[in-house]
Phi, psi and omega in degrees: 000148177241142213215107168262152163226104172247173180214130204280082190302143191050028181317316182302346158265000198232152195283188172262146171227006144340260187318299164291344167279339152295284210277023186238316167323307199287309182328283188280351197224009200290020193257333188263344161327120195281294120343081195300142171355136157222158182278170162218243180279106162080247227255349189265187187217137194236147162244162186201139180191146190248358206257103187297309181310347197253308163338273185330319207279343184264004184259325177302307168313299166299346171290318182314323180297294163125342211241017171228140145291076208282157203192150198206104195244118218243143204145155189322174134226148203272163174241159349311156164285166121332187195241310159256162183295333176241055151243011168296147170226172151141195157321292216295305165335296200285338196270347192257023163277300201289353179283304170320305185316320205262338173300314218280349150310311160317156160270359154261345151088037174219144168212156178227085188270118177226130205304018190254096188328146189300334207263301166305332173288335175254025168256035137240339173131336185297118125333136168288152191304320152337303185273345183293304204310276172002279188305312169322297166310349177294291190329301220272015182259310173320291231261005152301329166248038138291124184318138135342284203291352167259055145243351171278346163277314183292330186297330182245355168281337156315295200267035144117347163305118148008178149264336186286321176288330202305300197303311198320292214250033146230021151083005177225155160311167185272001154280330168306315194281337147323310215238331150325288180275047148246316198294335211237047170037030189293348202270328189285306179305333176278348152263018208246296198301337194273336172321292180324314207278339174261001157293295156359292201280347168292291202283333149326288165321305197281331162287002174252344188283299211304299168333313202269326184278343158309000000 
């Protein structure tokens, strides 16, 4: 299971943004939710998901925002589930405490934790939760010093346009918008991401074996 903890960075200076990080979450991601979003202590926000891919597309997301400390906790929940996310318990919950904890720290303002020593996961085949982390912190450090204009080129070469449609409608050439979406590694990050969701869906796997065989 994978267990987000996000925290609201300089909340005392910033209004709560809880709440629209629940309902912009729901908008988009709301068929994979074991659970809905829930607000819990203050500013944060907890998630449950069984979905490596979605997992990934919802870490992306929230980075994206720039106003959170994401924390990614990968481990049991206990059964029955409850009726809200924050009345869950289990692993997965204490590593993405300790993970959100260890963000606010990061210069992606991402961790990632999973309660299974590095030795044991890689006597099931798996990466240690370090390196999954690590390779992730690569990513979301690319796609933090992306320009405004590559991330305005890539959001519609993303929705399916063209280079020839992108330049038609920001009004520039199609070498400019070529040099744009170069400049800001979208071809790489689109060979990057499928890597990640089967380290993810490993290191899941191997920590629920692992888990399960203690």
């Amino acid at each position: 299971m994978f267990i987000l903890t996000v925290d609201q960075i300089d909340s005392r200076n910033d209004h709560d943004r809880a709440g629209e990080l629940v309902t912009a979450l729901l908008a988009e991601y709301g068929e994979f939710f074991i659970l809905p979003p829930d607000q819990t202590a203050g500013d944060e926000v907890q998630v449950m998901l069984e979905d490596a891919r979605a997992t990934l597309d919802v870490v992306l997301t929230v980075h994206r925002m720039g106003h959170w400390s994401v924390g990614l906790g990968l481990g049991n929940v206990r059964a029955p589930l409850p009726t809200v996310t924050r009345h869950a318990t289990g692993s997965g919950f204490v590593a993405a405490r300790d993970a959100v904890s260890r963000a606010k720290k990061t210069e992606a303002r991402f961790a990632l934790t999973t309660p299974i020593p590095a030795e044991r996961l890689a006597s099931a085949g798996s990466l240690s939760g370090d390196e999954v982390e690590a390779l992730i912190t690569m990513l979301l450090l690319t796609r933090q010093r992306r320009t405004d204009e590559g991330w305005e080129a890539v959001d519609l070469v993303q929705q399916g346009l063209s280079q020839v449609g992108v330049a038609r409608q920001l009004g520039i050439s199609t070498a400019a918008v070529s040099q744009r979406v170069k400049a800001a590694l979208w071809r790489v990050e689109q060979a990057v991401q499928p890597a990640l969701v089967r380290l993810l869906k490993n290191l899941d796997r191997a920590t629920s074996e692992t888990e399960s065989a203690a």
